[in-house]
C-alpha positions in Angstrom: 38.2 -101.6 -20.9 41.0 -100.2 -23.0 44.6 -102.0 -23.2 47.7 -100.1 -22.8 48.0 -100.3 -26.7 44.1 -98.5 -27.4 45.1 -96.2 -24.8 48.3 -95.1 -26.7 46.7 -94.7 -29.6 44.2 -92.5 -28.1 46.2 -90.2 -26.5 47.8 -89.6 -29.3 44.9 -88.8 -31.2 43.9 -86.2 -28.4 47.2 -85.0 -28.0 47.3 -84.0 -31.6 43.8 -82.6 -31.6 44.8 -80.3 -28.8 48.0 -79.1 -30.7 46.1 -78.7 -33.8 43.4 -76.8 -31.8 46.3 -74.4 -30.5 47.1 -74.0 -34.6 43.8 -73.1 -35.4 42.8 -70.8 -33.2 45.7 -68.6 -34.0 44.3 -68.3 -37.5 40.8 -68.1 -36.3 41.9 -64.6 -34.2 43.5 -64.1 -37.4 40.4 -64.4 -39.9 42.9 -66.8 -42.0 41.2 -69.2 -44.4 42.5 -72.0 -42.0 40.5 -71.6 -39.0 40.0 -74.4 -35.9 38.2 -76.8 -38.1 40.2 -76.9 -41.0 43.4 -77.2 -38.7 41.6 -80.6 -36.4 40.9 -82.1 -39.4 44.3 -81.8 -41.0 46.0 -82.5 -37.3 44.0 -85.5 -36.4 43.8 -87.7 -40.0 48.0 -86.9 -40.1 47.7 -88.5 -37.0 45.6 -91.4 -37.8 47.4 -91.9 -41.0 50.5 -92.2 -38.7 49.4 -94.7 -36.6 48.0 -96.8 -39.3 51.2 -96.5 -41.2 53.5 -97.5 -38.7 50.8 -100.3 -36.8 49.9 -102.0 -40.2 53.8 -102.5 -40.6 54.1 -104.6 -37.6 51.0 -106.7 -37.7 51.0 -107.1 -41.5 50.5 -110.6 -41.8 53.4 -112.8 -44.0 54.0 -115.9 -45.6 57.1 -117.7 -44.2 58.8 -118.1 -47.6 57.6 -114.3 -48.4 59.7 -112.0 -46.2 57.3 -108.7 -46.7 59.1 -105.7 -45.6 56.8 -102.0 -44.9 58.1 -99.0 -43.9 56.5 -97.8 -41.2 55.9 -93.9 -42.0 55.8 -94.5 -45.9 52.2 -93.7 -45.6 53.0 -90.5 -43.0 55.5 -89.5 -46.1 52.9 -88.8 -48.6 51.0 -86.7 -45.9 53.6 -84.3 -46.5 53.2 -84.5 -50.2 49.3 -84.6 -50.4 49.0 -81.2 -47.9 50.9 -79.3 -50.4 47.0 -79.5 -52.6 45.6 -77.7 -49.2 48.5 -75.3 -48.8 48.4 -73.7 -52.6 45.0 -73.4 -52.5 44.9 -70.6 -49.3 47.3 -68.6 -51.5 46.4 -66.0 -53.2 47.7 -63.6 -56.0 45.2 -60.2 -55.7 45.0 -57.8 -58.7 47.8 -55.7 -57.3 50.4 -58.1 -57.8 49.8 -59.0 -54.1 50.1 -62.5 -53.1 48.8 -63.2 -49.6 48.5 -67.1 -47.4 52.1 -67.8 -47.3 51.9 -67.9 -43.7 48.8 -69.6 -43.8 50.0 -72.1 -46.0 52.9 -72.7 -44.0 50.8 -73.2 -41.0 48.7 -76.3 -43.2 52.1 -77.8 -43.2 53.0 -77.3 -39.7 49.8 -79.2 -38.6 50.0 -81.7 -40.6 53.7 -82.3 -39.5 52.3 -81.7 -35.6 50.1 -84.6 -36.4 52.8 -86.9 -37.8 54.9 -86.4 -35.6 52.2 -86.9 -32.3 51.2 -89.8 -34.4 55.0 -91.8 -34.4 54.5 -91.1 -30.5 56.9 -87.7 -30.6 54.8 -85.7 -27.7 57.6 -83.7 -26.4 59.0 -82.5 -30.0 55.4 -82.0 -31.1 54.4 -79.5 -28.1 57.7 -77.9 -28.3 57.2 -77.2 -32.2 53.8 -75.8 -31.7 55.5 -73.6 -29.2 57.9 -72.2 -31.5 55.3 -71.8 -34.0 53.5 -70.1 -31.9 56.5 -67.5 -30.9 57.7 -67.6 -34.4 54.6 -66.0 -35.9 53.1 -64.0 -32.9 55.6 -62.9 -30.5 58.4 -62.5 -33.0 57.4 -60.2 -36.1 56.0 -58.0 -33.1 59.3 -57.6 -30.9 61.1 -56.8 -34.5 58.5 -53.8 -34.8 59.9 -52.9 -31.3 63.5 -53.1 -31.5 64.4 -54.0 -35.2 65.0 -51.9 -38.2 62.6 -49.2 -39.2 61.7 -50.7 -42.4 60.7 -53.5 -40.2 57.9 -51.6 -38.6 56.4 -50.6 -41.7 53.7 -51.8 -43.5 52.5 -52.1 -47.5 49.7 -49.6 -48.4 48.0 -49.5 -52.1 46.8 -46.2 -53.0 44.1 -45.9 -55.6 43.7 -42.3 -56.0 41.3 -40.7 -59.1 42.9 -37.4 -59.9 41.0 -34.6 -62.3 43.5 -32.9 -63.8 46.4 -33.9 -65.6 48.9 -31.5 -64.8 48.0 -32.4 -60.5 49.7 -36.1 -61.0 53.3 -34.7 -60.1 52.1 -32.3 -57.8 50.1 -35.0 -55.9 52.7 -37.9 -55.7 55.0 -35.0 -54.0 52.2 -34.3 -51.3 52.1 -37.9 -50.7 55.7 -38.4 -50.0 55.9 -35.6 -48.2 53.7 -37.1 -45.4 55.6 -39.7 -44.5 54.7 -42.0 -47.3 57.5 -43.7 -48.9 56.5 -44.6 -53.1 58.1 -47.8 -54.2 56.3 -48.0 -57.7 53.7 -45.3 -59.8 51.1 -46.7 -62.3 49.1 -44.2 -64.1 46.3 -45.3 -66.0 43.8 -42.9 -67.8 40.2 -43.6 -66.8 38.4 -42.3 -70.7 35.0 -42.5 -69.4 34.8 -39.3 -67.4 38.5 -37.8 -68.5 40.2 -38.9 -65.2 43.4 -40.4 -64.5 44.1 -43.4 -62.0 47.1 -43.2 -60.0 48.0 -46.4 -58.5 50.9 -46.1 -55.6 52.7 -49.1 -53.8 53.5 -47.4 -50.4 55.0 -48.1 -47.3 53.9 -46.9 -44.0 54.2 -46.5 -40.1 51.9 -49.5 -38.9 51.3 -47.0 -36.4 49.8 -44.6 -38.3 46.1 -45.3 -38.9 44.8 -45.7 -42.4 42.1 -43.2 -42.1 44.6 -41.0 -41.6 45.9 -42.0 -44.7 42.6 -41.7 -46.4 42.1 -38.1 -44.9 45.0 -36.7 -45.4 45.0 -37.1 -49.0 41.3 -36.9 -49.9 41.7 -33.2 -49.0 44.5 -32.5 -51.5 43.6 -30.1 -54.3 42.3 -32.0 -57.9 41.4 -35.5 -55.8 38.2 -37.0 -57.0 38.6 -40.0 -55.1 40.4 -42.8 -52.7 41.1 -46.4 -52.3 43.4 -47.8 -49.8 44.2 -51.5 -50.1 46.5 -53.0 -47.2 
C-alpha cells in the first residue's frame, strides 16, 4: 500500500501528465512538430527531475562535521536550460526568409515549466498556466481577428508567379494589388532556361479569402505561365 509520501509523488506525476496531455493535443490539432508524445515526455521527466531535485535535498545523507547544503530545484533549473536544445530545433528558417515554430517552441518551454512547477507541488498555478496558455494561443489571436485592427486579420501569402514576357512584370504586380492584395516586397529573378522571369511577392491577405481564390484569380491574367502560393 502506498504512504502519503508515494502518493504525493504520484499525483504529481499524473497531474503533470494530464497538463502536458492538454499541451499536446493542442499541437497535435495543429500538425506542430510537438505533438502528445513529445509534450508527455517533456511534462513528465520535468516533473520527475523536480521531485528528485527537491527529495534528494532533504534525505541526502551528511557527515556531522560536514554540513552539506543542496538546493532543492538546482536540478529543476537546468531543465529550463537543457529544453532550449528541444525548442531551437522545431524552428525553422524556410527558403523565403520565413521562419516558422516560434510558437511551437514556446510551447516546449511551457511544458516543461508545467512540469516543474507540478513537480515542486504547485497544482493550482500549474492548471491555471495551462489555462492561460491555452486562451493565449487559441481563443486570443482569433477574438483579435474579430474585433482588432485590420492588419490583424490578415494573413502572409508568397506568390511564385512565372511570367513570359518581360514587358507583363509591371502590368501583373498592378492586377495583383488591385485585388485586394497588399505587396510588401518584389523579387524578380530571370529563369534562362526557357526565357522566363520569376516574380516572387510577399503579400498579405484577408484570412478569409481562400487561397484558391488567390491561385485562380491570377492564373487567368494575361502572360502567366504559372503559380505557386506558399502560406
Amino acid at each position: 500500500m502506498l504512504n502519503f509520501i508515494d502518493s504525493e509523488l504520484l499525483i504529481k506525476l499524473v497531474v503533470s501528465a494530464l497538463l502536458g496531455l492538454v499541451i499536446g493535443l493542442e499541437r497535435e490539432l495543429k500538425s506542430k512538430p510537438l505533438g502528445l508524445k513529445t509534450s508527455l515526455v517533456i511534462s513528465i521527466i520535468s516533473c520527475l527531475l523536480t521531485i528528485v531535485s527537491i527529495e534528494s535535498a532533504y534525505i541526502l545523507p551528511g557527515r556531522e562535521d560536514i554540513m552539506i547544503r543542496m538546493d532543492p530545484l538546482r536540478l529543476a533549473a537546468q531543465i529550463v536550460s537543457g529544453i532550449g536544445f528541444l525548442g531551437a530545433g522545431v524552428i525553422l528558417r524556410r527558403g523565403n526568409d520565413h521562419i516558422s515554430g516560434l510558437t511551437t517552441a514556446a510551447m516546449v518551454w511551457g511544458a516543461a515549466g508545467i512540469g516543474i512547477a507540478v513537480g515542486a507541488g504547485f497544482y493550482v498555478e500549474a492548471v491555471t498556466g495551462v489555462v492561460l496558455l491555452i486562451i493565449s494561443v487559441e481563443l486570443i489571436p482569433f477574438a483579435l481577428v474579430k474585433i482588432g485592427p485590420k492588419s490583424l486579420s490578415k494573413r502572409d501569402l508568397i506568390l511564385k508567379i512565372t511570367v513570359s514576357s518581360q514587358e507583363s512584370l509591371e502590368k501583373i504586380i498592378e492586377k495583383v494589388q488591385k485585388e485586394k492584395i497588399s505587396v510588401t516586397h518584389i523579387r524578380i529573378k530571370d529563369i534562362k532556361d526557357n526565357s522566363m522571369h520569376m516574380l516572387e511577392l510577399k503579400t498579405k491577405v484577408s484570412s478569409k479569402r481562400p487561397v484558391t481564390d488567390i491561385y485562380y484569380t491570377i492564373s487567368k491574367m494575361k502572360d502567366v505561365y504559372a503559380i505557386e502560393i506558399v502560406s
